[in-house]
Residue, then its C-alpha position, 0 to 999 in steps of 0.5 A: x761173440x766169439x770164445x776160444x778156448x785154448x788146448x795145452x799140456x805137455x809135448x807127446x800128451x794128444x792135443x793136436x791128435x784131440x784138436x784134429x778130431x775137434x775140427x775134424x781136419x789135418x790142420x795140425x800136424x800131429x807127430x810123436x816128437x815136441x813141437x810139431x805144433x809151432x803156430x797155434x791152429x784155430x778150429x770153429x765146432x758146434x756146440x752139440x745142443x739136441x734142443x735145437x733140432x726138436x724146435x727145428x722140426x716143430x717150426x719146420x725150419x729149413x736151416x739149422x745153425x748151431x752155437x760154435x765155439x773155437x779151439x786153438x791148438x796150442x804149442x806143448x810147454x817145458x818146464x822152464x817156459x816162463x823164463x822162456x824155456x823151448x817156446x815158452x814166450x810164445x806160449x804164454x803168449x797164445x795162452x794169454x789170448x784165449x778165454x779158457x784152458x783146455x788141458x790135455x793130461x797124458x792118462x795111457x800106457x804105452x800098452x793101451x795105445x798100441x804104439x811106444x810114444x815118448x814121455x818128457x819125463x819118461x813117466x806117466x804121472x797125469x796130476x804132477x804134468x798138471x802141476x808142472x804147466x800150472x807152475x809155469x803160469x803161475x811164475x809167469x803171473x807172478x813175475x808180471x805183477x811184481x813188476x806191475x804193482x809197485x809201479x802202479x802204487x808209485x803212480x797212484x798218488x790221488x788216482x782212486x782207480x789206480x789205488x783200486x787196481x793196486x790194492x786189488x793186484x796186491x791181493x792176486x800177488x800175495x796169492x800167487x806168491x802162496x802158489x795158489x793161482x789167481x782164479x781161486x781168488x774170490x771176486x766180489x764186485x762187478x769192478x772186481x771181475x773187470x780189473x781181473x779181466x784186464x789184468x790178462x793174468x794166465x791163472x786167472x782163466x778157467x781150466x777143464x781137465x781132459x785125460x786123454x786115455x786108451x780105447x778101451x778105458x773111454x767108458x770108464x777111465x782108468x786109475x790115472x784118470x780118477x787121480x785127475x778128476x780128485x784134483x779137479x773135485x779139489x780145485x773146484x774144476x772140472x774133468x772129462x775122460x776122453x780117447x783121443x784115438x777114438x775121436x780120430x777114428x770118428x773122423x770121416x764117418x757118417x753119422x751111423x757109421x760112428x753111432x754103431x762103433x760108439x755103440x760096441x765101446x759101449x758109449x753113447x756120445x763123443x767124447x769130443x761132444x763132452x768136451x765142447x759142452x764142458x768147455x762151454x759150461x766152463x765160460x758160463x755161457x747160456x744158449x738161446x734160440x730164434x726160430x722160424x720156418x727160415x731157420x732155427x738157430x742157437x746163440x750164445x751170452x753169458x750168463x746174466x745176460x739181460x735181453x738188449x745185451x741177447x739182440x745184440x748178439x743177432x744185429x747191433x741195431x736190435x740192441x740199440x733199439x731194443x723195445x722188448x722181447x717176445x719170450x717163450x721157454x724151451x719146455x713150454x715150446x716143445x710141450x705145447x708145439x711151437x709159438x702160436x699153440x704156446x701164444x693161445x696158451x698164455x705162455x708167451x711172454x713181453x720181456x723188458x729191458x731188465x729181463x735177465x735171459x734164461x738158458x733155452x729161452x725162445x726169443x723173437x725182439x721187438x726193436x726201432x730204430 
């Protein structure tokens, strides 16, 4: 199961310098002028999870193979680019592809960068950037549903499905004509979620917030940053502090070299660690584990999963001949020291086919096919 999530924003605000870092590659050029990101760049990273290394060292794995998500450094936007405005067809376009947004926000002075680099709007206001590529993609869905609704309720007649999607894109129109964008629309019913999904509106993805701010403001932000997470808390989204100069610094470090230079900011982590989580909690997405002396090895499903939906993630055979699920919670596993003490414990459990899959969970499937 692949999840991207795209990185936007606008020109000059570090979203190829951030993406570099995220796959700590040059595959993006990063370069003070707009548009030096034409073709969206693709990057494959590992979820940080220290849950899997502990298994890994109690079941002796020989291999250890993280969950990934992938990022995809997105060309910056102008205002104007839901009529097409700088390479606004193609952006909307890239956008349309990804699962979530990753929006990178401009929260540095010149000053704390060391180095002068051009403002589109010659100011630096983080909360009205984050407005002003929110209202591109909000006219962009709004003039792709007035288009779309009428036609549908022409063709609706006695169609109840056509009827359904109608009615429904009628409500996500209203919305977006009271500026508010389509994922604050509250979804009711599993067939409500799935005309969302196929509607493929931009406002429907859900958003991080990732202000990107000067190295000596990584631990704590700054003013910017705290307007930002205001509007985050006021939206229901979440935000990360992030400096994209560190995280390029970070690049090509082994990993006490980098463990010491976060030690003297004062910082325990990456930020980079912090945005792949949240982008990864912002899919709501579950990990679970397979372990053995082979490998240990975390997989991701979504939350609510049930368990043939988590085999299949391994092999399309485990799902289609799913018998049941040997399960074994994380905490049991790492408190007891592996399957066989957490078996002889009663902590093993035979899960069925409605067994709705916990995050952390250990799991070894039973199939035939």
């Amino acid at each position: 199961m692949g999840f991207k999530c795209g990185i936007v924003g606008l020109p000059n605000v570090g979203k190829s310098t951030l993406f570099n870092a995220l796959t700590e590659t040059q595959a993006a050029q990063a370069a003070n002028y707009p548009f030096c990101t034409i073709e969206p760049n693709e990057g494959i990273v590992a979820v940080p999870d220290t849950r899997l290394d502990k298994l890994a060292g109690i079941a002796g794995s020989a291999k250890i193979i993280a969950t990934q998500l992938t990022f995809v450094d997105i060309a910056g936007l102008v205002r104007g680019a839901s009529k097409g405005e700088g390479l606004g067809n193609q952006f909307l376009g890239n956008i349309r592809e990804v699962d979530a947004i990753v929006h990178v926000l401009r929260c540095f002075e010149n000053a704390d960068v060391g180095d002068e680099i051009q403002h589109v709007d010659d100011r630096i206001d983080p909360v009205s950037d984050a407005e002003t590529v929110e209202t591109e993609l909000m006219l962009a869905d709004l003039e792709s549903l007035e288009k779309r609704v009428p036609a549908l309720q022409k063709r609706a007649n006695n169609d109840k499905e056509l009827k359904a999607q109608a009615e429904f894109l009628g409500r996500v129109l209203e919305l977006l004509r009271e500026g508010k964008p389509a994922r604050t629309l509250e979804l009711d019913t599993p067939d409500e979620r799935r005309m969302m999904t196929q509607a493929q509106l931009l406002t429907s993805k859900p958003v991080l917030y990732v202000c990107n701010v000067g190295e000596g403001q990584a631990k704590d932000g700054n003013a910017h940053s705290a307007a930002v997470f205001k509007m985050a808390e006021e939206q229901g989204a979440n935000a990360v502090v992030v400096s994209a100069k560190i995280e390029s610094e970070l690049v090509g470090m082994d990993m006490d070299e980098r463990m010491e230079f976060l030690s003297e900011l004062g910082l325990e982590e990456t930020g980079l660690a912090r945005v792949i989580r949240a982008g990864y909690d912002l899919l709501h997405l579950i990990t679970f584990f397979t372990v053995g002396p082979k490998e240990a090895r975390a997989w991701t499903v979504e939350t609510g999963s049930k368990a043939p939906k988590a085999a299949g993630e391994i092999h399309t055979d485990f799902e289609r001949g799913f018998i049941r699920a040997e399960t074994i919670a994380y905490d049991d596993y790492v408190t007891l020291g592996g399957e066989a003490k957490a078996r002889d414990a009663g902590k093993l459990r035979q899960e069925g086919k409605e067994y709705v899959v916990k995050d952390g969970d250990v799991l070894h499937f039973k199939f035939n096919v």
